[in-house]
N, C-alpha and C positions, 0 to 999 in steps of 0.2 A: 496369419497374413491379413485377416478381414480388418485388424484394428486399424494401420496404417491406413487403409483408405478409409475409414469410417473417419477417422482425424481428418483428411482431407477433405471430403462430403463436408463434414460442419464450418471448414474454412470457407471452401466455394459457397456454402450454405450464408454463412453469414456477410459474405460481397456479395450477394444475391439479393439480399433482404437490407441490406444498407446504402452500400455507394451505388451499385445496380440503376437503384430508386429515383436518386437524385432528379436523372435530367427531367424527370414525368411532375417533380416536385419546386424545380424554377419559376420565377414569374417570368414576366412577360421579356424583360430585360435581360435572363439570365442568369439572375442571382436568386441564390440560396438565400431565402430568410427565414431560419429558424427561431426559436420562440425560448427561450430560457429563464430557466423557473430558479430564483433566488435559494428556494426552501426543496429542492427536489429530494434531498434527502434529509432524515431528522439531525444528519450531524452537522448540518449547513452545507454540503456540498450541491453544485449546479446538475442540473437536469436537465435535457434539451429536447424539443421536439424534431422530427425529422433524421432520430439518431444523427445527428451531425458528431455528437461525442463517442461514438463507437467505429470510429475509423481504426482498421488496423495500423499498427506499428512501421510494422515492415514494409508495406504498401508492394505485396509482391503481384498483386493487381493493378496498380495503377490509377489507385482510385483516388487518392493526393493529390497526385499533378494533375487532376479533373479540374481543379480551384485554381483561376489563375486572376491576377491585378490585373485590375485596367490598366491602358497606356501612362505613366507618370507616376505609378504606385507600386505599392511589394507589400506581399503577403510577409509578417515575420513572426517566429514560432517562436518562443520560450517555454523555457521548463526549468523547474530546480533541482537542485544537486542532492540527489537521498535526500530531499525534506522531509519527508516520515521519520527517516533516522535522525536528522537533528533534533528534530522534535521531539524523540524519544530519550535523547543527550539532553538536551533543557530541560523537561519536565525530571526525567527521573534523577539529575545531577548526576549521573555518572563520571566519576574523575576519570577514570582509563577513556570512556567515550568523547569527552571534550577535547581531554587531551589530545587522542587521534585527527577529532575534526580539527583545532586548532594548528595543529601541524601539515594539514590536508593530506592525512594518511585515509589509504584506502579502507573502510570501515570492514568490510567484506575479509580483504586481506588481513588486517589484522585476528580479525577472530580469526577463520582458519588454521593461519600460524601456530597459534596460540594454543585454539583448542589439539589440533594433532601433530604441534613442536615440529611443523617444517622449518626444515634445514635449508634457510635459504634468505632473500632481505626480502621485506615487504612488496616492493614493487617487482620482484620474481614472479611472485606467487599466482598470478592473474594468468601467468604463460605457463609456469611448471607446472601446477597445478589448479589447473582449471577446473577439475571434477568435484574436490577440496572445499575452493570456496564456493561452489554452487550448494555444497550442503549447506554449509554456515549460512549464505544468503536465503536457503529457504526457512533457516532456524530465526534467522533474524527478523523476515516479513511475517511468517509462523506466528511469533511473540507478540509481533505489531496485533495480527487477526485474530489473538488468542487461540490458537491450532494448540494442540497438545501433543505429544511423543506418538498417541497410535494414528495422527493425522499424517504426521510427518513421517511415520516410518513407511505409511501405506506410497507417499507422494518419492519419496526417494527409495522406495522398494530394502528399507533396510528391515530388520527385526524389533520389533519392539524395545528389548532393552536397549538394542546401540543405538534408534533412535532418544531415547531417555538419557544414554551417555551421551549423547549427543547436546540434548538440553543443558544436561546439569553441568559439561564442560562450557558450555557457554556461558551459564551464568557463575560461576568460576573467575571468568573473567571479566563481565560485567555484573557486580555484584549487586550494585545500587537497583541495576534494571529491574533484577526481581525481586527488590522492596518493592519499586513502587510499583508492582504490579499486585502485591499482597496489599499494598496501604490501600488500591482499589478497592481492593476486593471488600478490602474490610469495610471500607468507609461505604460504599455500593449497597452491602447488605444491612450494614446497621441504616442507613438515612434511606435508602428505594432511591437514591437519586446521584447524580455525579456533575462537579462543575469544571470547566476545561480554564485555560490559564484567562482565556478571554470574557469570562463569566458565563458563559452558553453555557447552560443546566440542560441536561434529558434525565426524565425517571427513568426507572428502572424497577416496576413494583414488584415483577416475579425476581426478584436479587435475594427479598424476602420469603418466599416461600420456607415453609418448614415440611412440611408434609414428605415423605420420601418416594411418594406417586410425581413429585413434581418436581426430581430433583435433576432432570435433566432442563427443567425451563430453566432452572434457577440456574446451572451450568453456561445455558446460550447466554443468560442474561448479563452474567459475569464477566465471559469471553468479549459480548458488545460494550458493558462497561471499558474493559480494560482500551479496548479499541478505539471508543469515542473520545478522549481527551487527545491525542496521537489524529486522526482524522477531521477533528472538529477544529484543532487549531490550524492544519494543513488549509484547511476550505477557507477558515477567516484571512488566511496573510496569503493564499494570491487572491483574494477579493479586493486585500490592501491596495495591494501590487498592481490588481485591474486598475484599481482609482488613478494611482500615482502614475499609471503609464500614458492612461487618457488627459491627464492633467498636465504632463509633463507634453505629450503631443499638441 
């Protein structure tokens, strides 16, 4: 019973230490001006002071509707559709994966299907089986963050090997995915370095490791490899996208 509220404690926990903060953190005017660092992480992604990027989802605080436009204005949010997953459709050429995004079939849906042959149409599958694709969806993010079968089995409480049945039905049916996830690897440990579509290079020196005292660096080093082409292009096109929308305003 303690777990439940412990999940809770770090939810309250973390609107405490975030939105909480804010009003002590306004100027004079009432405005929030945080400070945003171009290079916050090595894969190109933003980084902000003031956690302004750490706002919960759900906002089952209230802490969202804190931010309001002045008279004559509006706040407007965008986001992209699976951009991780198309990106992982472009880089690794997956034909079944294009083909899905081209059709604007649900990615999630489809594997599911596929991987455990529900009996059903694609847009079913989100309502009949919602538990389904929640595996597939963590098999899919999984692959994005390099997780492997005893991550994923711990995270959906399954067993070892039916998380591993799990993977290897996956890549089954995107088969391309897990080349290029081997062409990483390889290319990773033969060069220490890895280059994303947009030419952003990061090393990667422990990729090389030989020694077997260090073969878990060489593992993380890997996992980030495979992750940084997939994250580092994500970071460069909405930075585009920032451009184009200031420009276009």
């Amino acid at each position: 019973p303690v777990v439940g509220k412990i999940l809770k404690f770090k939810k309250i926990a973390m609107a405490l230490s975030t939105g909480c903060k804010f009003p002590l953190e306004v100027d004079d005017d009432s405005r929030l001006r945080p400070k945003y660092n171009q290079m916050g992480a090595i894969t190109g992604r933003f980084s902000a002071t003031k956690k302004i990027h750490q706002l919960p989802n759900d906002d089952r605080f209230g802490i969202r509707s804190g931010f309001i436009a002045p008279p004559g204005f509006k706040i407007v949010g965008a986001d992209f559709d699976q951009q991780e997953l198309y990106i992982l459709a472009s880089v690794s050429g997956d034909q079944a994966m294009l083909d899905a995004i081209a059709n604007g079939v649900d990615l999630h849906a489809l594997a599911a299907k596929k991987v455990f042959g529900l009996d059903c149409e694609l847009d079913e599958v989100k309502k009949l089986h919602p538990e389904k694709r929640k595996q597939v969806k963590e098999v899919q993010f999984g692959i994005l963050y390099g997780s492997g079968a005893q991550s994923l089995a711990k995270k959906l409480s399954l067993s070892l090997q039916a998380a591993e049945e799990l993977i290897d039905g996956y890549f089954a049916i995107f088969p391309q995915v897990k080349s290029f996830i081997d062409d990483t690897h390889d290319f990773t440990t033969k060069n220490g370095f890895y280059v994303d579509v947009f030419g952003r290079r990061r090393f990667f020196p422990n990729a090389q490791l030989k020694a077997k005292s260090k073969l878990n660096l060489q593992s993380k080093a890997l996992r980030e490899a495979q992750n940084f082409p997939i994250q580092a292009a994500a970071a460069t096109i909405t930075k585009l996208a920032m451009i184009r929308c200031h420009n276009h305003i």
